[in-house]
C-alpha positions as CSV (number, residue, x, y, z in Angstrom):
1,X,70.1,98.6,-76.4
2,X,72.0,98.4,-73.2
3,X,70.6,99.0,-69.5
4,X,71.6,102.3,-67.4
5,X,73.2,99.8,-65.5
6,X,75.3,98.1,-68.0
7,X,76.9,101.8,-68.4
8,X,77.8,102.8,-65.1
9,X,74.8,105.7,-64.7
10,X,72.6,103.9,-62.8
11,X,72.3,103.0,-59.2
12,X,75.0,101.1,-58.0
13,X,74.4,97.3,-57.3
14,X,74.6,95.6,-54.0
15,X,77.7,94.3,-54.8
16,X,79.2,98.4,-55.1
17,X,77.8,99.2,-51.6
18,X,80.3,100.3,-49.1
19,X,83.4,100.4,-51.7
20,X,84.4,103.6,-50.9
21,X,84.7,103.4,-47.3
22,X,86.5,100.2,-47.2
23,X,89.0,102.0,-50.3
24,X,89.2,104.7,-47.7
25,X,90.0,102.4,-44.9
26,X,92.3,100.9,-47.0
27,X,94.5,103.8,-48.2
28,X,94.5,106.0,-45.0
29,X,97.3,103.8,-43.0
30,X,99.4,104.9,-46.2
31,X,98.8,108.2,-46.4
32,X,99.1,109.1,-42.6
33,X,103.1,107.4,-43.2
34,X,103.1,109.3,-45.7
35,X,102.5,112.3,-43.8
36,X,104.4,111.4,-40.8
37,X,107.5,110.8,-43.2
38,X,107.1,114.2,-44.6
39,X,106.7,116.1,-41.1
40,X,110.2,114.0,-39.9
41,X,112.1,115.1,-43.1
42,X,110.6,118.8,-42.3
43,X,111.9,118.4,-38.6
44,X,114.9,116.9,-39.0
45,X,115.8,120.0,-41.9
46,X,114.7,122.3,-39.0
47,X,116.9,121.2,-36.6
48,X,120.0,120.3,-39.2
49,X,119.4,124.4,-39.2
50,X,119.6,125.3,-36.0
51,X,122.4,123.1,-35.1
52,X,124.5,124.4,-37.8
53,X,123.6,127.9,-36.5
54,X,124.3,127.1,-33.1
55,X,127.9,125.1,-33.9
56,X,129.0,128.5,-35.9
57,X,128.0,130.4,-32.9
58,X,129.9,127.8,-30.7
59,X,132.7,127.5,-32.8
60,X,133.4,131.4,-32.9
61,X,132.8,131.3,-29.0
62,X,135.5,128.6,-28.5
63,X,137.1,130.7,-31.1
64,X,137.0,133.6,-29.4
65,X,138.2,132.1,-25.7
66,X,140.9,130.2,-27.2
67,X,142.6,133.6,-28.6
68,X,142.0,135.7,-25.5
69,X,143.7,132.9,-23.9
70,X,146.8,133.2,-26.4
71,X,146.2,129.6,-27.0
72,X,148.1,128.1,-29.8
73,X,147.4,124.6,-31.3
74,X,149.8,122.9,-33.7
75,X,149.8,119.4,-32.5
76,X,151.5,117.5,-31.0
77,X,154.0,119.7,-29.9
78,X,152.0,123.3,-28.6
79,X,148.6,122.4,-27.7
80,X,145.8,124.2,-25.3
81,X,145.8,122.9,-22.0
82,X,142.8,120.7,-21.2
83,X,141.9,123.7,-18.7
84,X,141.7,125.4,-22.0
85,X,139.6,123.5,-23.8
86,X,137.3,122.7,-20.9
87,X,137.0,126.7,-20.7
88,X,136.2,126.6,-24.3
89,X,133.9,123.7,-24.5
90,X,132.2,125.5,-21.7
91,X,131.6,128.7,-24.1
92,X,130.7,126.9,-26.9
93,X,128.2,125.5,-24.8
94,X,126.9,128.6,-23.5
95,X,127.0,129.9,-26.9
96,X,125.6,126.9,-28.4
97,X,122.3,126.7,-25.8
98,X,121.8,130.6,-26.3
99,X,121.4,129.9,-30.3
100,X,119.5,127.1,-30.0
101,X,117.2,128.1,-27.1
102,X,116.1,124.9,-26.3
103,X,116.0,122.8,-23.1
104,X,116.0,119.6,-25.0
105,X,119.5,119.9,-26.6
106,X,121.5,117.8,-24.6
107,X,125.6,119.1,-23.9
108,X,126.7,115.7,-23.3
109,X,126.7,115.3,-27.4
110,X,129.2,118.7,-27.6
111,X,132.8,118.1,-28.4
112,X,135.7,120.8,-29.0
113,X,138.7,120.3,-31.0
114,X,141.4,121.7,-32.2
115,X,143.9,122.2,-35.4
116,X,146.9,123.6,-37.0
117,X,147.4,124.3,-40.4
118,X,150.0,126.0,-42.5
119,X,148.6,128.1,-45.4
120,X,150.7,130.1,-47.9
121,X,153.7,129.5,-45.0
122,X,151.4,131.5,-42.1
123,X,150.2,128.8,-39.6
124,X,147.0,129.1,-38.1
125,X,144.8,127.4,-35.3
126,X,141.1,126.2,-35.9
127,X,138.9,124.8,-33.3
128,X,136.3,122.7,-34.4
129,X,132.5,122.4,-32.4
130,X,130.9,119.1,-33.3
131,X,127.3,119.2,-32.2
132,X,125.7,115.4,-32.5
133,X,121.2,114.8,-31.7
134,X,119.1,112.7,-32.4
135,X,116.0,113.0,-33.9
136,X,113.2,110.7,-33.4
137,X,110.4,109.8,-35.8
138,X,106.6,110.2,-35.7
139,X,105.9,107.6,-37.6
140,X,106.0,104.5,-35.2
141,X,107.8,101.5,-37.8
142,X,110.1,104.5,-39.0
143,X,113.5,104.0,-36.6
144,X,114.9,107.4,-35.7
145,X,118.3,109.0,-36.6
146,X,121.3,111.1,-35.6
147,X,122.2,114.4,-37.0
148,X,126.0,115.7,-37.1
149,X,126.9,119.1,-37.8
150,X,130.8,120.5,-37.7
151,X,131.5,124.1,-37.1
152,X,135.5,125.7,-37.4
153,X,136.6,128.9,-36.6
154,X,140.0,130.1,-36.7
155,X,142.0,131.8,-33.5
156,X,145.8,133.2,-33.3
């Protein structure tokens, strides 16, 4: 007949003492990665969100100032002025730090453009807000990234 101990109910041997704490030890690097990867991917959603939001609300902005300007764009030959755009950059920005509320997004990453295209034989202007950030990691072997998000509006 076997032992208690051959079956696995009995007390466990000296050799079994302090298993679970070193498995514990062992496993908890992993799953604090794991966790940092998973609050990054959560962060980095957020803010893909809010930059999206805050490049349609630039966008329209630019949109906006480019067609109270009577501002055409049909490269290369009508174009804003590059006082115009710089007006419009300007309100995208303003636009763009009102919707995203934040004193970390930095304007330097901002850029304005504009386009012409012909639809159905009516031309139209778009201006385009490109917003660019980084985001950093939390987990510390993890290297960080950059989020791009594109915006267009149409004016005249």
């Amino acid at each position: 007949m076997a032992s208690s101990n051959d079956l696995g109910q009995g007390r466990r041997g000296r050799d079994q003492r302090g298993v679970a704490i070193v498995e514990t030890a062992l496993l908890m690097p992993l799953l604090l990665i794991l966790l940092g990867v998973a609050f990054t991917g959560w962060d980095a959603m957020h803010q893909s969100v809010q930059l999206t939001s805050a490049a349609r609300a630039g966008a329209l902005k630019a949109a906006s100032d480019l067609d109270a300007q009577n501002a055409i764009c049909d490269p290369p030959n009508n174009k804003p002025s590059p006082a115009q755009m710089a007006n419009a950059k300007n309100d995208a920005i303003t636009a763009i730090n009102t919707e995203e509320n934040s004193a970390a997004f930095n304007t330097n990453n901002v850029s304005v453009s504009c386009s012409a295209s012909t639809i159905d034989g009516i031309s139209a202007s778009f201006v385009t807000v490109t917003i660019t950030q980084p985001v950093q990691t939390f987990v510390p072997l993890v290297p960080g990234f950059t989020l791009t998000t594109h915006a267009t509006a149409r004016f005249a």
